[in-house]
Residue, then its C-alpha position, 0 to 999 in steps of 0.5 A: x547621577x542616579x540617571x546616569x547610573x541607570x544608562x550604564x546599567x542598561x543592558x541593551x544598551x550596553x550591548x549596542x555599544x560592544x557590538x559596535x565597538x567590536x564591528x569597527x575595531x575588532x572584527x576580521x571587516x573592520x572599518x580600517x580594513x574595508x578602507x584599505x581594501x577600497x584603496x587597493x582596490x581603486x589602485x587595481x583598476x587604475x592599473x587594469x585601465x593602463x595596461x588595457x590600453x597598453x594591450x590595445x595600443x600593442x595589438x595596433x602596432x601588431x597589425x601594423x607590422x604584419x600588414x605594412x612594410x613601411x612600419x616594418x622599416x619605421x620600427x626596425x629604425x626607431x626601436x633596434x637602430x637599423x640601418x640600410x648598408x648605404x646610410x650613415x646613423x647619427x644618434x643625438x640623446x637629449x639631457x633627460x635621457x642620461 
């Protein structure tokens, strides 16, 4: 008992644990706050990677349409539905898109 008491009365030991009782609970760089930020930050550049692709595959697509005719066509065709004034267009959907 008398051994305890002597741990509890320890100054620098009780100054051990508040120092790391307020770096993880109380400080503004807590504990709970840096793992949230880890995850919003892996979320971020998991977005980033996306959209950087998207911007390649857009930049492709772009050089494509200015240097190719044909794509011109393909696009018009796939995208906005156009067609020759001597075609007929027949659009089928599947389920999954209703």
């Amino acid at each position: 008992m008398k051994n305890i008491l002597s741990v509890i009365k320890n100054k620098y030991l009780l100054a051990i644990i508040f120092f790391i009782v307020w770096m993880l609970f109380f400080d503004p760089r807590d504990w709970a706050t840096i793992t949230e930020r880890q995850a919003k930050l892996d979320e971020l550049q998991q977005s980033e990677k996306i959209l950087t692709e998207k911007i390649q595959n857009s930049r492709k697509e772009l050089i494509l349409l200015k240097t190719s005719a044909e794509t011109i066509e393909k696009y018009a065709r796939e995208k906005y539905k156009m067609k020759k004034d001597n075609e007929d267009l027949f659009i089928l959907e599947t389920a999954e898109h209703q």
